[in-house]
N, C-alpha and C positions, 0 to 999 in steps of 0.2 A: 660211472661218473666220478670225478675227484674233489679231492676237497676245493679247487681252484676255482672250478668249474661251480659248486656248489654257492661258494661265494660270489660271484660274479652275478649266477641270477640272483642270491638273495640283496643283493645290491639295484641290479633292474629292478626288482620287485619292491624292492622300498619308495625306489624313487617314483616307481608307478603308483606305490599306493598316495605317495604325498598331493602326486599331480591330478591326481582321482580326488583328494578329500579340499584341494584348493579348488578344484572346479565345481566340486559339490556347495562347497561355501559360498562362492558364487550366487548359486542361486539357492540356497538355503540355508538351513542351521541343524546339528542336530538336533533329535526329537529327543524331548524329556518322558515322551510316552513311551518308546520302542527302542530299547539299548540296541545302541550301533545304527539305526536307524536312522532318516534324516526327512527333515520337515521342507516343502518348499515356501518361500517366503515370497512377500510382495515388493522386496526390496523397499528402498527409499525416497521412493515416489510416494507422493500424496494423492490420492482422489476423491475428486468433488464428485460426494455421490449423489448431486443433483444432475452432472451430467450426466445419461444413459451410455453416450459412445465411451466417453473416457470409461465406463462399467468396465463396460464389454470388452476394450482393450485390454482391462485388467487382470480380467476373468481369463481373457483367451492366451495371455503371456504365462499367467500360472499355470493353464491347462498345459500351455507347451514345455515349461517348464519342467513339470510332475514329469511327465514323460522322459525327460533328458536326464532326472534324478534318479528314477528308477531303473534308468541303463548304463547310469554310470556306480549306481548304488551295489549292482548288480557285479559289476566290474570289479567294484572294491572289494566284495567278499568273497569271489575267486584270488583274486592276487593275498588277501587274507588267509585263503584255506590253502593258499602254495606255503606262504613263512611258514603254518603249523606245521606244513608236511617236513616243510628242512626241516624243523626242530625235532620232528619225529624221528625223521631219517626217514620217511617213505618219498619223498619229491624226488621225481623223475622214473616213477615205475608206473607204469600204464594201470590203471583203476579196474582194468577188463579184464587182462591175460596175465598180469605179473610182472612181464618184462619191461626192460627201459626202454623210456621213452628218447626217441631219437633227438639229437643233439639238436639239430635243426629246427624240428617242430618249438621244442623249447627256445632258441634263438628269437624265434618269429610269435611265440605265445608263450613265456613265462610261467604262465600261470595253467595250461596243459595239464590237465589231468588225467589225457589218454595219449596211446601213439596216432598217427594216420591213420593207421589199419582200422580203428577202433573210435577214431572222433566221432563227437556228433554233431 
């Protein structure tokens, strides 16, 4: 792989990680407990906790929430552990056998840290 080519994903990868930590803001904040971490929030809705339905709505939008953070949380600290790799200089060598990872798989997943032969 060339330096062109090197730059270009770390360019996709940036922009993914922006678009990853703007949708995480979304529905959260980072956590002051768990660096790099992210807390999901109730937003800026008020609830009248004498109503029981407005609760329950509450309860069930952060549950769904939790869920959407932790997959995009997840998201973020792969495209994370690709920049360390450029800086490394190991991004774009398969995690498994050694070899580089095929041009295409990186095209379609950035942050790839095997070939086909070897995804999971």
């Amino acid at each position: 792989m060339n330096k062109r080519d090197i730059e270009k994903f770390k360019k996709l990868l940036l922009t993914e990680s922006n678009q990853l930590e703007e949708e995480l803001n979304g529905i959260g904040q980072k956590s002051s407990s768990a660096p790099g971490g992210w807390e999901v929030t109730t937003g800026d809705m008020k609830v009248d906790t004498a109503d029981d339905n407005e609760m329950a709505d509450k309860f069930e939008e952060l549950e769904d929430n939790a869920g959407i953070a932790n997959k995009l949380e997840g998201q973020l600290n792969e495209v994370k552990a690709a920049l360390e790799r450029i800086e490394k200089g190991t991004y774009g060598t398969c995690e498994t056998c050694g070899k580089p990872i095929e041009i295409e798989r990186l095209e379609a997943n950035p942050s790839a840290r095997n070939s086909i032969k070897h995804k999971h």
